[in-house]
Structure formats: C-alpha cells, structure tokens
C-alpha positions in Angstrom: 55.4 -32.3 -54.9 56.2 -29.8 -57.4 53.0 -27.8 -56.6 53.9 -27.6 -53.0 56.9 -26.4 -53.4 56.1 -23.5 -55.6 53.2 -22.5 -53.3 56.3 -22.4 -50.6 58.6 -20.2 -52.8 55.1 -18.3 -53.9 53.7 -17.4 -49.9 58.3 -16.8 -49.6 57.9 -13.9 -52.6 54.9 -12.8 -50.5 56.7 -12.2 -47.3 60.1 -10.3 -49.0 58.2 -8.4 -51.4 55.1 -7.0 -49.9 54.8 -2.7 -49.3 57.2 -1.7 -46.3 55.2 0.9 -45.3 56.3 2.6 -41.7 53.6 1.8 -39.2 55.9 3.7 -36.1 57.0 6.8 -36.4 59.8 5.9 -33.6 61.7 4.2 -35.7 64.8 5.0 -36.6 66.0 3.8 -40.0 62.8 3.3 -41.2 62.5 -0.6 -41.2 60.1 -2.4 -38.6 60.4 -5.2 -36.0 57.8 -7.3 -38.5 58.7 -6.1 -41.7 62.2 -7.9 -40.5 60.7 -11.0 -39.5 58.7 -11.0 -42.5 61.7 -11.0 -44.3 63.2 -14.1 -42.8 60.4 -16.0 -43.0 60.0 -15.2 -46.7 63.7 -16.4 -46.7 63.4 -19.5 -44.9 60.6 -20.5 -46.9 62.3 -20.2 -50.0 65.1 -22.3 -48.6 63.2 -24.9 -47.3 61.7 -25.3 -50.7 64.7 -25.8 -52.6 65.8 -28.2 -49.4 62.3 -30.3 -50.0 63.1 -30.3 -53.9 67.0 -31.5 -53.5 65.7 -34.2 -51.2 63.0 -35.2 -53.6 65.3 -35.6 -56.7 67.9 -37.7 -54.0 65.1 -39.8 -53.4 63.5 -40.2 -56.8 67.4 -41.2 -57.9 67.9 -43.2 -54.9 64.5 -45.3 -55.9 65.7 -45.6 -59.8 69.3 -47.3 -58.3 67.2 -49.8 -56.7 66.0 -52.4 -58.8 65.0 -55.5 -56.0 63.8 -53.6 -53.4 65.6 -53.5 -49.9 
C-alpha cells in the first residue's frame, strides 16, 4: 500500500517537474496547452495519494477498534 502510493506521488513529481520546453512558437506567455495539463495531473496524483494514505490509516484504526468482528 505504501509502495503504491509513492509510485503515485513518484509518476506526480514526473508530471510537475519535467523540462517545459516551448514546442509553439505562437504562444504567448510561454507555457503550453500540455505542459498545463501535465501539471494538474502531476497535482492530482499527488493528492490522491495522500487521499489513499489518510483512508488507509482510517481503516487500519478502524480494524484495531474492532475487537469481535461486525
């Protein structure tokens, strides 16, 4: 569970921090179309990951509080 979330936050890094190189020279300050949506990926990933590891420790708690079952 741990692994899987740090390969999220990991590929997340990936999509924020990779070269922003200017494909178009149309563009007017400089930032692509992709580059953005790479960027909110990279975000969303990151927060989904923390999501996934807040509900894991909730439900590893949740589990320990239970000592007969349901």
């Amino acid at each position: 569970m741990i692994l899987l979330a740090a390969l999220m936050i990991g590929t997340g890094i990936v999509f924020i921090v990779r070269p922003r190189y200017v494909t178009h020279s149309s563009s007017k300050d400089g930032i692509n179309n992709n580059q953005i949506t790479a960027r909110w990926i990279g975000y969303s990933l990151i927060i989904m990951s923390c999501l996934f590891l807040v509900m894991a420790a909730l439900q590893t708690l949740d589990q320990a509080s239970h000592y007969i079952g349901h």
